[in-house]
C-alpha positions as CSV (number, residue, x, y, z in Angstrom):
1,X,0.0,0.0,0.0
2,X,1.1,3.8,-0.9
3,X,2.0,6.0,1.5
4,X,-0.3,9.2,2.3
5,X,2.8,11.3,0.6
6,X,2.6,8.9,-2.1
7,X,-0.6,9.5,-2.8
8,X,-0.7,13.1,-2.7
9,X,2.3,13.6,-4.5
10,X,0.1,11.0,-7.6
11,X,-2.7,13.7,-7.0
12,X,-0.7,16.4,-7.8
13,X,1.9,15.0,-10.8
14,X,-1.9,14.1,-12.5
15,X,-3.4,17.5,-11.8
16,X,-0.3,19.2,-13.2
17,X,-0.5,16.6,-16.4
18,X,-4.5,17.6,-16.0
19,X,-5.0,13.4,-16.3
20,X,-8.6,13.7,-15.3
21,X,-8.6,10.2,-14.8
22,X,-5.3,9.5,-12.7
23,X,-6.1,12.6,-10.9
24,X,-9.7,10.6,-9.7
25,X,-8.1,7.5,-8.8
26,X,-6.3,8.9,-5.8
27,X,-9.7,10.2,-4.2
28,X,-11.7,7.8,-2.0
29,X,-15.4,7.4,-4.0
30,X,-17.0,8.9,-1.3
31,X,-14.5,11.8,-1.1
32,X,-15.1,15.5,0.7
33,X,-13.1,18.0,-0.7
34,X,-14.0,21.8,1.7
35,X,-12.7,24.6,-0.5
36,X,-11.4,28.0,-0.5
37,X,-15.2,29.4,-1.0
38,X,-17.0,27.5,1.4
39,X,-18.2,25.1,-0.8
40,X,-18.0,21.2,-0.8
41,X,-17.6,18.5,-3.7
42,X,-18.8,15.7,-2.4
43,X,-17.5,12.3,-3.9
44,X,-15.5,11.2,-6.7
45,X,-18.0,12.1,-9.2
46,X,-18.0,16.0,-8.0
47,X,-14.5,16.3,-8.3
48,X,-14.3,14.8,-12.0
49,X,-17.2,17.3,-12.8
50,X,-15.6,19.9,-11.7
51,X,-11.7,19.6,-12.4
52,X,-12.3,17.8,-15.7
53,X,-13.2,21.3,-17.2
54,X,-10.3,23.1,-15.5
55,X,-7.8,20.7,-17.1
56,X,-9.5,21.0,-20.7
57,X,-8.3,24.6,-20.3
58,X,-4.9,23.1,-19.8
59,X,-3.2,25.9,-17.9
60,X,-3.3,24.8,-14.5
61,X,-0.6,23.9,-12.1
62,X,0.4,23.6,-8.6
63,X,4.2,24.0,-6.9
64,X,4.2,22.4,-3.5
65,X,6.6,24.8,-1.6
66,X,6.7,23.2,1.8
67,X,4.8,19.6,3.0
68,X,4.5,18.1,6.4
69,X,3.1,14.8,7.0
70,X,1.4,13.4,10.3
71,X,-0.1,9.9,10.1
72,X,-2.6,9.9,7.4
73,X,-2.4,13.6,6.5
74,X,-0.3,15.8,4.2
75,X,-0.4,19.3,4.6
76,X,1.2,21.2,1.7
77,X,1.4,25.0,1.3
78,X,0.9,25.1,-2.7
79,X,1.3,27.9,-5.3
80,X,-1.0,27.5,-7.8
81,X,-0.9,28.5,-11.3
82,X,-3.6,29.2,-14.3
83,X,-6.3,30.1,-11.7
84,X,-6.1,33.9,-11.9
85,X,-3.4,36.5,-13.4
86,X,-1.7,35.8,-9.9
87,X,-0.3,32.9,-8.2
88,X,-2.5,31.6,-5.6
89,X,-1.0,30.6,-2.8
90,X,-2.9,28.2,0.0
91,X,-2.5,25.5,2.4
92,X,-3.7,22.5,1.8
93,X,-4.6,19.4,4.1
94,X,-5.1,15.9,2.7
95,X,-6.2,13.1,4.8
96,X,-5.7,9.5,3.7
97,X,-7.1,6.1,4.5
98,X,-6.6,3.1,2.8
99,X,-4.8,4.4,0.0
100,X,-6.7,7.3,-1.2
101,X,-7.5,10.8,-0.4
102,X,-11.0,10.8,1.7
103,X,-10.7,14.8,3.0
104,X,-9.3,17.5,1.8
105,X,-9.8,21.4,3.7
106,X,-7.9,24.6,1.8
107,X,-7.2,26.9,4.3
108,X,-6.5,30.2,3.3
């Protein structure tokens, strides 16, 4: 079985190759995902609707400058690119259980 840094670090080469698919398999079905705007995806299926549109645009991308892990989380402080004119940078906390991402909060 993967570690939880193996899995995030999967989630994030497939977001930056925007392999919708590969980005999927590292979520848990039954997935939460709590975003920067106070909303929730909720489950797998959320999160291919709504990243599977981002990565057609083909210009996103994330730099992880700083990760800490604790048990089953990851916590990375990201720069993202392709969002808006301006880098956006965020912490990010990923919680996994049996191999795949169940939880993930954005703070900030």
């Amino acid at each position: 079985m993967s570690t939880p840094h193996q899995v995030v670090a999967r989630q994030l080469a497939a977001y930056n190759s925007h392999d919708i698919e590969a980005f999927c398999a590292t979520y848990a079905e039954d997935a939460v995902v709590h975003r920067r705007d106070g909303s929730t995806l909720n489950g797998r299926n959320a999160l291919r609707d709504t990243y599977a549109e981002l990565f057609a645009k083909g210009r996103c991308r994330a730099v992880v400058t700083g990760r800490l892990t604790q048990g089953d989380w990851v916590v990375d402080h990201e720069e993202a690119h392709g969002l808006s004119e301006e880098p956006v940078r965020v912490l990010v906390a990923y919680r996994v259980r049996h191999g795949r991402i169940d939880r993930v909060d954005f703070l900030g």
